[in-house]
C-alpha positions in Angstrom: 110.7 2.6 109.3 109.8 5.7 111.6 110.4 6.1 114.7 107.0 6.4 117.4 108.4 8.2 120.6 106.6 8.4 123.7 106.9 12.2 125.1 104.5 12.8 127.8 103.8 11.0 131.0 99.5 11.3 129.3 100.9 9.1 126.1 103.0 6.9 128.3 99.5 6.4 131.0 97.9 5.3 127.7 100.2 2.9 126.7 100.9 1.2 129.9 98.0 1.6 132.2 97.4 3.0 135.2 99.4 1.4 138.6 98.0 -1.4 140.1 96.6 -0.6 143.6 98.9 -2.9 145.0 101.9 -1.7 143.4 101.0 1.6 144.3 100.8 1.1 148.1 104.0 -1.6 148.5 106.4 1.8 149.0 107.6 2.4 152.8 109.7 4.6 154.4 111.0 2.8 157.2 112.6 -1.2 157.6 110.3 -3.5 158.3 111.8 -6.6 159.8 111.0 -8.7 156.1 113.3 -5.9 154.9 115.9 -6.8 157.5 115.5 -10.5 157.0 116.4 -10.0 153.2 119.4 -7.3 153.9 120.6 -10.6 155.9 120.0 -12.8 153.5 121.6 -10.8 150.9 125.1 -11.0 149.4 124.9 -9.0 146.9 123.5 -5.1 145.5 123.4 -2.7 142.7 124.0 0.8 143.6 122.7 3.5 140.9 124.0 6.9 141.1 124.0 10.3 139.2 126.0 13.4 139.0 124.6 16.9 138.8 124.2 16.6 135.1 122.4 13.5 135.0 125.6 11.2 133.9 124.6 7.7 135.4 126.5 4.8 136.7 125.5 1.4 138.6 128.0 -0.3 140.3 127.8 -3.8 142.1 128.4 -4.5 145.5 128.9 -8.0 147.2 130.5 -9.5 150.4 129.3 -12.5 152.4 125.6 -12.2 152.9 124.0 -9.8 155.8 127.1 -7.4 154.8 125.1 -4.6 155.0 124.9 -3.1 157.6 121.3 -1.6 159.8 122.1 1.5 161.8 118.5 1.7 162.8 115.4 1.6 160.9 115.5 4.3 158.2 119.5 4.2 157.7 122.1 1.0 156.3 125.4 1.2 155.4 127.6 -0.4 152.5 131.0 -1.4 153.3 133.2 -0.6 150.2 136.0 -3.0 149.6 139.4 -2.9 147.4 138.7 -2.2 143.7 140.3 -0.8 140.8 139.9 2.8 142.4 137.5 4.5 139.8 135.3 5.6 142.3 132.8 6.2 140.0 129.4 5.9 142.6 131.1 7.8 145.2 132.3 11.1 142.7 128.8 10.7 142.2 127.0 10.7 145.0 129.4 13.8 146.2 127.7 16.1 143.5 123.9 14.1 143.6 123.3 12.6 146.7 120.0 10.5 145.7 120.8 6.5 144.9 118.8 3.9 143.5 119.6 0.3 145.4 118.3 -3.4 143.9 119.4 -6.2 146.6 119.2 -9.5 145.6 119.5 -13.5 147.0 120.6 -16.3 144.5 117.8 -18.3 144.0 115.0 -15.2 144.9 113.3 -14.2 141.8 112.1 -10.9 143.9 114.2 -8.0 144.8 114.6 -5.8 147.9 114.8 -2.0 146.3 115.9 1.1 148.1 115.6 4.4 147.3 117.4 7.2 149.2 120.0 9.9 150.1 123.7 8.7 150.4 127.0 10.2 152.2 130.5 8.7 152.4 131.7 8.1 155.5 135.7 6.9 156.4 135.0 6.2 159.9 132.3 5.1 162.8 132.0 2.7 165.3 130.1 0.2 163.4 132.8 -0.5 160.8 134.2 -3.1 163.7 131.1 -4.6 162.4 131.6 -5.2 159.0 135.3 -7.0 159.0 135.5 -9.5 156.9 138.6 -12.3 156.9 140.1 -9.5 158.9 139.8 -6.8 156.7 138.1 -3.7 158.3 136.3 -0.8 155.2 138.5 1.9 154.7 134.7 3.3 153.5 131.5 3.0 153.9 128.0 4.5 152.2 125.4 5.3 154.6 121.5 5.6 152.9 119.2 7.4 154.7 116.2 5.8 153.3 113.2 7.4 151.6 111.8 4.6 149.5 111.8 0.8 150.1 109.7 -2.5 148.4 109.6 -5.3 147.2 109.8 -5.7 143.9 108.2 -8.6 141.8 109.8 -11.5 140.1 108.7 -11.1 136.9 112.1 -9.5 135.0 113.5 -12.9 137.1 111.1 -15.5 135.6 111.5 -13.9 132.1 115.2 -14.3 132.2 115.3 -17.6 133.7 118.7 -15.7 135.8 118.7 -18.8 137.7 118.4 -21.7 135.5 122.0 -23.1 134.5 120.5 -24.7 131.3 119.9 -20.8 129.8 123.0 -19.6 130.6 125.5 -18.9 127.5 128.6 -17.2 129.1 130.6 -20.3 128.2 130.7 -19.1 124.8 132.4 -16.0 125.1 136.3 -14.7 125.4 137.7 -15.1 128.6 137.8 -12.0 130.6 141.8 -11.5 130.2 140.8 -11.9 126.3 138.0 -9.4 126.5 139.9 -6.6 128.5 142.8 -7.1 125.8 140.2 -6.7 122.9 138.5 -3.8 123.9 140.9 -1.9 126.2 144.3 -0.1 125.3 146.3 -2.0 127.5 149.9 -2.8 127.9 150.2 -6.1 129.4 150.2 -9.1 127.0 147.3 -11.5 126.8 149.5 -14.1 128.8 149.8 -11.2 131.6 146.1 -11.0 131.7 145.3 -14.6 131.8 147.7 -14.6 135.0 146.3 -11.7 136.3 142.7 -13.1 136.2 143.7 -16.2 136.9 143.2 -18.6 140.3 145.2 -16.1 142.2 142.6 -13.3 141.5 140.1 -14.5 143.8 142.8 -14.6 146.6 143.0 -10.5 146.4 139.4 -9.7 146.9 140.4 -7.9 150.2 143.7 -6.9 149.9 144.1 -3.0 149.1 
């Protein structure tokens, strides 16, 4: 069976459709206060990213909700928290400064989406603002915004994300018995299953 690939944005038009007028006139530049309601409602992100050749990577971000942070009304910062130190997003943004951001509330079929131009920051005044169970950001991404709607809940409703009865993540490996299947690792699978285990969840903050 052959391949039909779609090469031009004229096929593509065809295909698809032009925009819907409301779609095409949702996009701001600025926070309205519905966007800061959301960013305070919101406990969790995914932050896209690029490097100078185009090599992508989206990483999640989550802390209790309204962790972001609104320096005024075209600018936010992320706090970044303790991870396993692969910096991927931020060697990133150093050599493409444009990210992509998709914020989202359990239960919310819609998304908040943010377009914009990020730096890396180690140090403000508004860091005292973002401790959480004591633990002040070592690291923060500030957006300037450029871009910013709502998007619809379609992807949402099609998935049925938030219906227990479709989710199937019960059937697979644990996570301590995926890392060890796919990863060159050299702790044993017992190691793992401690490592991952209830203490985990304990270490969320701790560098």
């Amino acid at each position: 069976m052959s391949w039909a690939e779609i090469g031009s944005e004229a096929e593509l038009r065809e295909l698809l459709g032009e925009v819907m007028p409301r779609a095409a006139s949702k996009e701001r530049v600025r926070l309205h206060e519905r966007d800061r309601q959301w960013l305070a409602a919101s406990p969790f992100c995914l932050i896209a990213t690029s490097d100078d050749q185009g090599n992508c990577d989206v990483s999640p971000k989550g802390d209790p909700a309204g962790f972001v942070h609104v320096i005024d009304d075209a600018t936010i910062a992320i706090p970044d928290r303790p991870g396993n130190r692969r910096a991927d997003g931020f060697l990133n943004i150093l050599k493409n400064p444009h990210v992509g951001l998709v914020f989202l509330i359990p239960g919310r079929n819609e998304t908040l989406r943010i377009n914009g131009r990020a730096r890396l920051v180690r140090e403000a005044p508004f860091f005292d603002e973002m401790i959480v169970k004591g633990h002040r950001p070592h690291l923060a991404l500030v957006v300037e915004i450029e871009q910013i709607f709502f998007h619809c809940a379609k992807a949402f409703l099609r998935s049925g994300l938030w219906k227990p009865d479709t989710w199937g993540g019960d059937n697979l490996p644990s996570h301590a018995r995926l890392v060890k299947d796919v990863q060159a690792v050299q702790e044993s699978l017992e190691e793992l299953e401690s490592y991952y285990g209830e203490t985990y969840a304990k270490k969320l903050y701790a560098s």
